[in-house]
C-alpha positions as CSV (number, residue, x, y, z in Angstrom):
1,X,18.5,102.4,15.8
2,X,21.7,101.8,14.3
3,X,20.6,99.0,12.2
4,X,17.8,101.5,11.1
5,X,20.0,104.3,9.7
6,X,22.3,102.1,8.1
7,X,19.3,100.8,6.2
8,X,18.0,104.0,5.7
9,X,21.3,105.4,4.2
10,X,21.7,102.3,1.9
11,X,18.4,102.4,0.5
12,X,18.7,106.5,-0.1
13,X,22.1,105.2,-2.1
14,X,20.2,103.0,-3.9
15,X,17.6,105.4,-4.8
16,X,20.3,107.7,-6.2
17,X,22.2,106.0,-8.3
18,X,20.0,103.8,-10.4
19,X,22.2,102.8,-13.4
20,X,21.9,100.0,-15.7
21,X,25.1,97.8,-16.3
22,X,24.2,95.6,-18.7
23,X,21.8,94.9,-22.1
24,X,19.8,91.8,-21.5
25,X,21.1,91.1,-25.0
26,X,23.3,92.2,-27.6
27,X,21.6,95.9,-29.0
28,X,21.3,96.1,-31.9
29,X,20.3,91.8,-31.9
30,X,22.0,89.4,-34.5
31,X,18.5,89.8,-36.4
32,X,18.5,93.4,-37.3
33,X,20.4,95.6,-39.1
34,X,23.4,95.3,-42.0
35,X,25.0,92.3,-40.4
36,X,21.7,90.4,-40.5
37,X,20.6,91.6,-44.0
38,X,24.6,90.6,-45.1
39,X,24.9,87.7,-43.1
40,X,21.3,86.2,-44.5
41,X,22.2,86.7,-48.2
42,X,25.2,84.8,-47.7
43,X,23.8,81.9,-46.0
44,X,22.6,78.6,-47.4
45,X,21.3,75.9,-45.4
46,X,21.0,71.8,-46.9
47,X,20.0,68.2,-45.6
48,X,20.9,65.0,-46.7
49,X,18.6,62.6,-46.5
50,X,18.8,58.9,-46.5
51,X,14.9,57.6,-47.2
52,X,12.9,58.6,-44.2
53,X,16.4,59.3,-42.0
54,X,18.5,62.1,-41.8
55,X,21.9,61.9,-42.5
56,X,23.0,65.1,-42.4
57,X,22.0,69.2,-41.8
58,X,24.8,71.8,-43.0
59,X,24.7,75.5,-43.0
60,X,27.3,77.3,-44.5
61,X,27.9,81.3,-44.7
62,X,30.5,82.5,-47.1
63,X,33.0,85.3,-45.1
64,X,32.9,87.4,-48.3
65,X,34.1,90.9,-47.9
66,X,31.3,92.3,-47.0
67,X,30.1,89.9,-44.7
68,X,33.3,90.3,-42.9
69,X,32.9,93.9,-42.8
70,X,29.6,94.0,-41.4
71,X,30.7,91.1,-38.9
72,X,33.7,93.7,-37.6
73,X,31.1,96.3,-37.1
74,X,28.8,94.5,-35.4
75,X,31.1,93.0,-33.1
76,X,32.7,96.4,-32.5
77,X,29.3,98.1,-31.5
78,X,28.5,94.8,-29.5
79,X,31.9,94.8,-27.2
80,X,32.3,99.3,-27.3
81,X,35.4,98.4,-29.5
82,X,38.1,101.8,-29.7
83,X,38.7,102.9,-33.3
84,X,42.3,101.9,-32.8
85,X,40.9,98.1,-32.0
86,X,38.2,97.9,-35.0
87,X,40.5,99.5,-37.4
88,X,42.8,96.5,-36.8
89,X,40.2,94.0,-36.9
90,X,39.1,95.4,-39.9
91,X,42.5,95.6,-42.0
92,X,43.0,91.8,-40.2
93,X,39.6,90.5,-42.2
94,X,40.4,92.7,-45.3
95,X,44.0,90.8,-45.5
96,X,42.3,87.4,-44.8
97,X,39.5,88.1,-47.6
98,X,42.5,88.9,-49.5
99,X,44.2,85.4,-49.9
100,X,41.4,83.1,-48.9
101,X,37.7,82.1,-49.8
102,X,36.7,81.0,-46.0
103,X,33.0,79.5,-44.9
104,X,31.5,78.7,-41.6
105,X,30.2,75.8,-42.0
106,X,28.0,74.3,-39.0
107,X,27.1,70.3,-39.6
108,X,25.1,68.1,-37.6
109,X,25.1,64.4,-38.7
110,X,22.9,61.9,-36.0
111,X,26.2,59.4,-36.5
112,X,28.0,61.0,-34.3
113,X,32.1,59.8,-36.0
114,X,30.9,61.2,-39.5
115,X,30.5,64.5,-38.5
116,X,34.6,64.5,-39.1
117,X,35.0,67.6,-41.8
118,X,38.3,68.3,-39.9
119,X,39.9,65.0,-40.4
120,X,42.2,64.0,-42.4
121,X,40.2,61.2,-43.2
122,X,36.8,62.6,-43.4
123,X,34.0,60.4,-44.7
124,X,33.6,63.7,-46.2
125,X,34.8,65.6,-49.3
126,X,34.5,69.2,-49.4
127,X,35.5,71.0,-52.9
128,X,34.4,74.5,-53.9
129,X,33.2,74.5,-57.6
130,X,32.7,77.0,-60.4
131,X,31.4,76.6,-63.3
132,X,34.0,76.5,-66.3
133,X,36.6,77.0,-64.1
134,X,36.9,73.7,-62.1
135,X,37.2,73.1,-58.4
136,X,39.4,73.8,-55.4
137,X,39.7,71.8,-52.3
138,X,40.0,73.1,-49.0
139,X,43.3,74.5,-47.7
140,X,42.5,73.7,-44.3
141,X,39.4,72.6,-42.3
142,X,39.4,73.8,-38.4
143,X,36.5,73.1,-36.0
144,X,35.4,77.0,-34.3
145,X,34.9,77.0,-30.6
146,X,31.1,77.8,-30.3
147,X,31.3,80.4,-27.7
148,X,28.2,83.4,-26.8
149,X,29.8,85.2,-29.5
150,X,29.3,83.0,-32.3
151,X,26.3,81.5,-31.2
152,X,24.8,85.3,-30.9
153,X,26.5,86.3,-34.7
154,X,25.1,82.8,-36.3
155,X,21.7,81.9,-34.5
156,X,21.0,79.4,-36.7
157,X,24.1,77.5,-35.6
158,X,22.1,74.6,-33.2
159,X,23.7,73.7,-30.0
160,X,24.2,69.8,-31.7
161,X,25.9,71.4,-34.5
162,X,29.9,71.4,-35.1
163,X,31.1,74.3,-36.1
164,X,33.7,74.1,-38.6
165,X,35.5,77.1,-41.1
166,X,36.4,75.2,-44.2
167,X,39.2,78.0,-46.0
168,X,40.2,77.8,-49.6
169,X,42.8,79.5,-51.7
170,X,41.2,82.6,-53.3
171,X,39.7,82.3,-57.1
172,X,40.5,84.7,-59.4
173,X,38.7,86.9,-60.3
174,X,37.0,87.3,-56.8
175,X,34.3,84.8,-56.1
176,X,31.7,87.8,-54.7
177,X,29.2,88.5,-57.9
178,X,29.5,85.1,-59.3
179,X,27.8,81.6,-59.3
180,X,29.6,79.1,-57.2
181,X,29.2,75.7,-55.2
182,X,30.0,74.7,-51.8
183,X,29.8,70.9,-52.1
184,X,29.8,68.1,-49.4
185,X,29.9,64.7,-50.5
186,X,30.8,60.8,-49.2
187,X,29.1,57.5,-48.9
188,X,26.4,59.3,-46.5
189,X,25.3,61.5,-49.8
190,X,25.8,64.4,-51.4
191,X,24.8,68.6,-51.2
192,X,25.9,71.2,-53.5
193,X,25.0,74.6,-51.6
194,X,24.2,77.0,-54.3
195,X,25.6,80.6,-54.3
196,X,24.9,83.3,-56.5
């Protein structure tokens, strides 16, 4: 009898308070909204072929302004972010976008020791180009911890893919508006990533 009301009074309990604790997914998803409309324009994908093989697949999104804007907002409706926290985030990005010209770059390459964009002997050469006004290498190249967040923000990034963000001192004028080139290049081939 004990056993029975014990029940009894767990499953009233139960009955009462039916709350749900989590989203089954982020809300709204890395496919709707301004950070997906943003984040899409600013994205250009590229594979380097050798013949019938592949030797290489690169994506790269450039963290312009307004990319990184819309990537602090999602983020901060994502996690319930304060004002005090997404403000910071936000002046943190705007400081960033400020001095540098960064991409995520994610690169897959099926030889497994050239897919080395962080080394400082890369079989790879990374320069950012515009027209009439030359080319810039990379300040510094560091490989990005794929976590839940970033695979949910980038769902294009594979799980083979390395995730790299390749960071370049700022052109002036501002690079947003204006034809440039992302370009990879080495003995495996080479891919200028168009952006307009």
């Amino acid at each position: 009898m004990r056993h029975f009301r014990l029940a009894a009074a767990l499953l009233l309990l139960a009955s009462c308070s039916v709350k749900q604790y989590f989203e089954p997914e982020p809300a709204p998803t890395a496919e709707e909204g301004d950070w997906a409309a943003v984040r899409n324009r600013a994205t250009r994908t590229g594979k380097i072929y050798d013949g019938l093989g592949t030797n290489a697949f690169v994506k790269a999104v450039y963290l312009s302004p307004a990319v990184r804007e819309a990537r602090v907002s999602r983020l901060a409706t994502w996690t319930v972010m304060t004002h005090e926290e997404r403000d910071r985030l936000l002046a943190s990005e705007r400081a960033e976008a400020a001095a540098y010209d960064d991409f995520l770059v994610s690169l897959f390459t099926p030889d497994h020791p050239a897919n080395d964009l962080d080394s400082s002997h890369s079989v790879w050469r990374v320069a950012l180009v515009v027209q009439g006004e030359g080319e810039k290498l990379p300040r510094e190249i560091v490989e990005v911890r794929m976590d839940a967040t970033l695979r949910a923000l980038y769902p294009t990034v594979d799980p083979f893919d390395t995730v790299y963000r390749v960071r370049f001192e700022r052109f002036l004028p501002p690079l947003s508006g204006r034809a440039f080139i992302l370009r990879l290049a080495g003995s495996k081939g080479r891919l200028d990533l168009g952006f307009d």
